[in-house]
N, C-alpha and C positions, 0 to 999 in steps of 0.2 A: 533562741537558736543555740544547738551547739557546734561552739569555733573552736578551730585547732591553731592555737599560735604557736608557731616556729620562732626564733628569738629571743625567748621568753625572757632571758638574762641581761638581751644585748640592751644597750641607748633605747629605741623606741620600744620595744615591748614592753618593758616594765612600765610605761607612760600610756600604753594601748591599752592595757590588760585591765586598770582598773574603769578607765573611759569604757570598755564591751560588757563589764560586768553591772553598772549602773543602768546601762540601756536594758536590761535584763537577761544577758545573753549568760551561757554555761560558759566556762571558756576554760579547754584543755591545755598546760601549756608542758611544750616540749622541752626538755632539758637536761643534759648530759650527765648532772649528780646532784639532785632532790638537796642535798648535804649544804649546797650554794646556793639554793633558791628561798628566800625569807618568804613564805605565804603568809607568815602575820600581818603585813600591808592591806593584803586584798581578803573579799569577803569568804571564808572560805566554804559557804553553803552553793555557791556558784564557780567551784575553782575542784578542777583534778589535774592534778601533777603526776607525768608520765616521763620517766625515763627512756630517752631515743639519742643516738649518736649516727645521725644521717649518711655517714661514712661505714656504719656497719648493718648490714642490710638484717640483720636478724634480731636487731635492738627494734627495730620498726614492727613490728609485731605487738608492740605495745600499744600502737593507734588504735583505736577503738573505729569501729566501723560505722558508727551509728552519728558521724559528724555531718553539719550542713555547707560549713564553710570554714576555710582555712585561710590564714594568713602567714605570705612568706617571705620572713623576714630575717631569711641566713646571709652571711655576708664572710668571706676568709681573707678578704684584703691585708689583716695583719696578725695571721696564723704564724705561728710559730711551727708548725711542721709542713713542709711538701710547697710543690710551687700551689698561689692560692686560685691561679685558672683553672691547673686541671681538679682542686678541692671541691669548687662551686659547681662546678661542668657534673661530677661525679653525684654531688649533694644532691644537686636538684632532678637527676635520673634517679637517683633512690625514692624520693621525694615523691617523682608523679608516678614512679610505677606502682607504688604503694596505694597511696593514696584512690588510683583507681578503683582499688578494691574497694572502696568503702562507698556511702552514699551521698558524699558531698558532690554538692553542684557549684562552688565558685570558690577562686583562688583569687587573693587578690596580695601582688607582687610589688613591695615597694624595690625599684629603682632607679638609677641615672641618666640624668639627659644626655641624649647620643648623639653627638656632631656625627654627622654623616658620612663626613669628608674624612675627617680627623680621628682616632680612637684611642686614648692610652688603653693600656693594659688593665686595666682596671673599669673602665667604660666597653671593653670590647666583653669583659668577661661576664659583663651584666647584662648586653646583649646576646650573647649565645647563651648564657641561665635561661633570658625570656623566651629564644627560642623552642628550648628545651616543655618547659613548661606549657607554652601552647599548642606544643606536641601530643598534650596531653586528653582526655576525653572528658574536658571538664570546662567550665568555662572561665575565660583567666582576662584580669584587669589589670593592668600592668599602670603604675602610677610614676612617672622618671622626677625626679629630685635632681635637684643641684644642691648647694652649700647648705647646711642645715643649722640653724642659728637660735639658740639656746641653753642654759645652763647644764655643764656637762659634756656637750657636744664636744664630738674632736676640734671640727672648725674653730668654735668657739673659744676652750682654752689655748691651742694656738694663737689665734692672733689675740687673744688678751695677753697672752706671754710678752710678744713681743709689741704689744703696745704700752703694756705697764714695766718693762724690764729697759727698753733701749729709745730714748731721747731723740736718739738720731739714727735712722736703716739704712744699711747700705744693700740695698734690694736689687735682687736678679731681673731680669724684663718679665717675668709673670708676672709678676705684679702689676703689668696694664692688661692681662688680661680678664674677658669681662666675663662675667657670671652673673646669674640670679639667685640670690640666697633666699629661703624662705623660711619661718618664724616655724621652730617644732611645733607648736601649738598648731599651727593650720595644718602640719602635713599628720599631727592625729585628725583633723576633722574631715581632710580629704581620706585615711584610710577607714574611717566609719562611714561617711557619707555614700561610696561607691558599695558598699558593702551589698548584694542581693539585689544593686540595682540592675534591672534589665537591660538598661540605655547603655551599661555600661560594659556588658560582657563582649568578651573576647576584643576590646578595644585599648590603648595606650593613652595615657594623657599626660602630657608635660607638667609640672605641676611649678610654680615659683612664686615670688613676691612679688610687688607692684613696681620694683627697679632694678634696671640693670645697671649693676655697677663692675668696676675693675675690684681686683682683689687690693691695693693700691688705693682706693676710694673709701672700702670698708674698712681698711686699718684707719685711716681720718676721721671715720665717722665713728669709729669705737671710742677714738682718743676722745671725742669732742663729748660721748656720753659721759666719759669719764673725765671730765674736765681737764686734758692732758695737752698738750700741745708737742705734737711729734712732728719731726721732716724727714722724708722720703728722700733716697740719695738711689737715684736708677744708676746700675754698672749697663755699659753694653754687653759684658760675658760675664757668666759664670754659668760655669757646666751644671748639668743635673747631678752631679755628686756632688757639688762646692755646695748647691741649693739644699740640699739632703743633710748635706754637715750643719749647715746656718738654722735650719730647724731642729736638729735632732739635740744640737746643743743650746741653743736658746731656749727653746719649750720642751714639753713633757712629752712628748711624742718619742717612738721609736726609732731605733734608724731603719727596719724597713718597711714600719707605716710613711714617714718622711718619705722615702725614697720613690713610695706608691703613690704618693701625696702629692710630690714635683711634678711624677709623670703628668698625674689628672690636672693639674694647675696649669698646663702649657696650652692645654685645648679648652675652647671658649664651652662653655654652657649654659646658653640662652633659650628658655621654654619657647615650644610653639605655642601660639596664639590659644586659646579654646576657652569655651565659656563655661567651663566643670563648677570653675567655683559659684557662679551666678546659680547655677542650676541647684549648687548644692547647699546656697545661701551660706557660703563662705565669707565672712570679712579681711582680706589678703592684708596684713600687719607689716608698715616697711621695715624696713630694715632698722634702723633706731628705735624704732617703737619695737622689735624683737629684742635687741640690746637692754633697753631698759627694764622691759619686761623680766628678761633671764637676771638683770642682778638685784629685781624685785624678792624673786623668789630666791636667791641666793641669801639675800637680809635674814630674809623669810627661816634661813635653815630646811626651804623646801628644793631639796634635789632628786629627785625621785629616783636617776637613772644617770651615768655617767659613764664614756665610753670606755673608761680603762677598767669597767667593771666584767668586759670580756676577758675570759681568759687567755693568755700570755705568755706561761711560760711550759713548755715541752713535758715536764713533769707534773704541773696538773691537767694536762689532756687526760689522763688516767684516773682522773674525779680526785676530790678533795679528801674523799674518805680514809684516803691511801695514806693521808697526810695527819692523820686526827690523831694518831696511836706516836708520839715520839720515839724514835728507836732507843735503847738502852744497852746494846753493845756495840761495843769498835768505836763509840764516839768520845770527844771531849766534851765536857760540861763548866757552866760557872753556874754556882750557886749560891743563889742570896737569901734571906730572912730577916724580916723587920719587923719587929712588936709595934701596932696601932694604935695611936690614940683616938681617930676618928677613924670608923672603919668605912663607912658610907662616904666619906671626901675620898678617899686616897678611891675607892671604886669608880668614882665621877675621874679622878686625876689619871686613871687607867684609859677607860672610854675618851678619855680627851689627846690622848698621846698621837704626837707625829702630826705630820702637817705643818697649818702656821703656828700650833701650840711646841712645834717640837719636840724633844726629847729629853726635854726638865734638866740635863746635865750636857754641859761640855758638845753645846749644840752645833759648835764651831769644826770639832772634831765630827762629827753628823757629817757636815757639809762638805769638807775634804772626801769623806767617805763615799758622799754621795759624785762628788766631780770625778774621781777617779773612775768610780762607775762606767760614770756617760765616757770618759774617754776610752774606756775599757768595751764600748758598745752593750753595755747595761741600760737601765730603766735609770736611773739617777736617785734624785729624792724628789724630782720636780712634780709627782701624779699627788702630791698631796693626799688629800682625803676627800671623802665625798661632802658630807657631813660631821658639824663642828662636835657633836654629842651623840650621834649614835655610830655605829658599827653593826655591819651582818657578814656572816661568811663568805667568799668569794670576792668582796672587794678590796680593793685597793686600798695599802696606806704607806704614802711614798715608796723605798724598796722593798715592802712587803706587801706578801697577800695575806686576808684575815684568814685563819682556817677554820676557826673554832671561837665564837664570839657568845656566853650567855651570862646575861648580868647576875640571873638568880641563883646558880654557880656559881658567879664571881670568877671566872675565868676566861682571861684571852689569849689566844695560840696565832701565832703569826707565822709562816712560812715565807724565809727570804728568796726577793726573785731576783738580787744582785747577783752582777757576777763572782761567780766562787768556785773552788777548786775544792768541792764538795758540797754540803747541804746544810741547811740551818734552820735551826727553829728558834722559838723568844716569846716563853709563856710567863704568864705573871695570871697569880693565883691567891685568893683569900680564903685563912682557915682559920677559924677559933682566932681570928681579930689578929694574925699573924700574915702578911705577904709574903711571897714566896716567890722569888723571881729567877727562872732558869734561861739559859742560852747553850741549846745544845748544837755539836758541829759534828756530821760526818763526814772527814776528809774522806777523797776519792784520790787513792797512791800519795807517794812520796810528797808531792808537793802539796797534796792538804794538809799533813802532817808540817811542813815547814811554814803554810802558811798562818795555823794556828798558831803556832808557837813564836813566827813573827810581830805577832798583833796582840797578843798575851799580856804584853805590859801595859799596853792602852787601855785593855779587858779592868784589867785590877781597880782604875779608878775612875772610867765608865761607868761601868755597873753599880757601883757601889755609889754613886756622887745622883746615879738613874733613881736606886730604889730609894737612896735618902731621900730624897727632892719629892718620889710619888708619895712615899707612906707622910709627908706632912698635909 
């Protein structure tokens, strides 16, 4: 068959995409700049990459009309432009008017278990998506998730943050309340299994693991995978911004993914009953056996897909490509050059930068840089990296995005997503067995210009203490 993945960058796509392509399916995938998407992963005789921004209706012209079935898996929970209800609401009307055009017969929509009663913001906005969708002239499988538990996952380094960071929690009352978390693995096998099934069109299915636990329960049982020994300290209050602060500065999270984060964490979501997985000879994985699992493959150096590998920041909404060319007027520059003795180590020492390897120099200073950040309502230094040895464009490496990553060049471009009072870039480049390390800044007015020249000093034996440390 050919499928149209929507996604295709986010957490589960990148994990769906090469599961549809082994079963022998085509699989077209959707995404905003070709530039961020690595096709060298997946096989590329069963792979077309189409540029579509679901927000501009004359990008969609690029669907090919000749699809069987789609998969939609958009989500703007932590868009950096526009409130993200009215984004989704808008997406998903582009989405099916298009799409009617063509020949597909099944849509199959990963979202949220929906308390009835109850709706954050974020559960309401997944419901009126579904509506929208089965508005459509096509048949739609609607699959609701709760807590998604796997390496990468937002859930996941969340509460490993705070389970590996703080001994003792002083924790808001969500934390008793209860959810169903279920293992990424099964919620790829539940969105292949419904795939074209008949039984399943135009129908919803709750989708979870074999336990309902409190969110409270799963920090316990994380510690206990990880041989840790935490205690839970319940407050009777703290507001949903108090809760929003305790995450956005403990873990790697945003403050207004947090903030989205709280809301959904107040309201319980517990799957309805149904026998999808039996039918679809699903093995439902509990929750520690999902834990063990994701930091099996984290050993592994197998992360396939990682949620900060969505983009972020207001400036790459307008593709990466925009970012590939460094500007060379108006800006400041530091410029470095290191004669190599080994030119193949210091290229491994490049590809290994940031993360838990650091920044080879004055990584203390890093750290300051990165806390001011977060208190600055920045990204921090805490998203780390995906993977210990590789790099591909688009993702995440602490307060940078990669832009420009190819080892056979020997060239890597970083775009910073810190807060700044102008723009930054931090290439490191090998020539004729020479490094070449630049850091360019375009202030934006008066105070980029003061704030370059405040930080100037630091620059001088940073950089220089950075390339000594890579070209060994």
């Amino acid at each position: 068959m050919k499928i149209l993945l929507t996604g295709a960058t986010g957490y589960i796509g990148q994990r769906l995409l090469p599961e549809l392509q082994e079963k022998g399916h085509t699989v077209v995938c959707c995404v905003r700049d070709k530039q961020r998407f690595d096709t060298s992963k997946f096989d590329s005789t069963q792979l077309q990459v189409i540029e579509v921004d679901f927000l501009q209706k004359e990008t969609l012209d690029n669907i090919p009309t000749d699809i069987d079935a789609a998969y939609y898996l958009i989500h703007s929970m932590s868009s950096a432009k526009g409130d993200f209800q009215e984004l989704e609401a808008k997406t998903a009307e582009n989405f099916r008017d298009r799409i009617q055009q063509t020949s597909l017969k099944h849509v199959v929509y990963l979202s949220g278990i929906v308390n009835e009663k109850q709706l954050s913001k974020h559960l309401s906005s997944r419901k009126n998506v579904e509506a929208i969708l089965s508005s459509g002239e096509f048949h739609l499988t609607t699959l609701r998730a709760g807590i998604i538990v796997g390496e990468g996952s937002a859930s996941f380094e969340i509460i490993r943050d705070l389970v590996e960071k703080l001994p003792v929690m002083i924790a808001p009352r969500w934390l008793k309340t209860k959810s169903q978390p279920i293992a990424v693995s099964n919620v790829i096998e539940f969105l292949q299994g419904v795939l074209m099934k008949e039984e399943t069109f135009d129908k919803d299915f709750d989708i979870g693991g074999p336990e309902v636990l409190t969110y409270g329960e799963m920090l316990l049982k994380f510690a206990k995978v990880r041989n840790l020994r935490r205690i839970i300290i319940h407050v009777p209050v703290m507001t949903p911004r108090l809760s929003s602060y305790w995450l956005y500065f403990v873990t790697s999270t945003s403050y207004k993914l947090a903030t989205n984060l709280v809301d959904s964490m107040k309201v319980e979501v517990i799957a309805r009953e149904n026998n999808l997985h039996k039918k679809l000879g699903i093995e439902l994985l509990t929750y520690e056996e999902a834990v063990k699992l994701a930091f099996d493959h984290i050993a592994r150096h197998e992360i396939p897909s990682r949620w900060t590998d969505a983009m972020s920041s207001k400036v790459l909404q307008s593709g990466i490509s925009k970012l590939t060319e460094v500007p060379a007027f108006g800006c400041f520059k530091d410029k470095r050059e290191q004669q190599l003795q080994n030119e193949q180590q210091t290229l491994e020492n490049i590809w290994a930068i940031g993360g838990e390897n650091g920044w080879y120099y004055a990584n203390w200073l890093w750290g300051i840089r990165g806390f001011l950040d977060k208190l600055s309502g920045g990204v921090g230094l805490r998203r780390g990296r995906k993977n210990a040895d590789q790099i591909s464009a688009g993702e995440t490496l602490d307060f940078w995005r990669v832009i420009y990553a190819n080892r056979a060049e020997k060239r890597l471009l970083l775009y910073a997503e810190m807060k700044l009072p102008g723009e930054a870039w931090l290439e490191f480049k090998i020539n004729d067995n020479i490094l070449y390390q630049t850091a360019t800044f375009r202030p934006h007015g008066l105070w980029g210009r003061v704030y370059w020249f405040s930080v100037l000093p630091f620059h001088g034996f940073i950089f220089k203490g950075m390339i000594n440390k890579i070209a060994q």
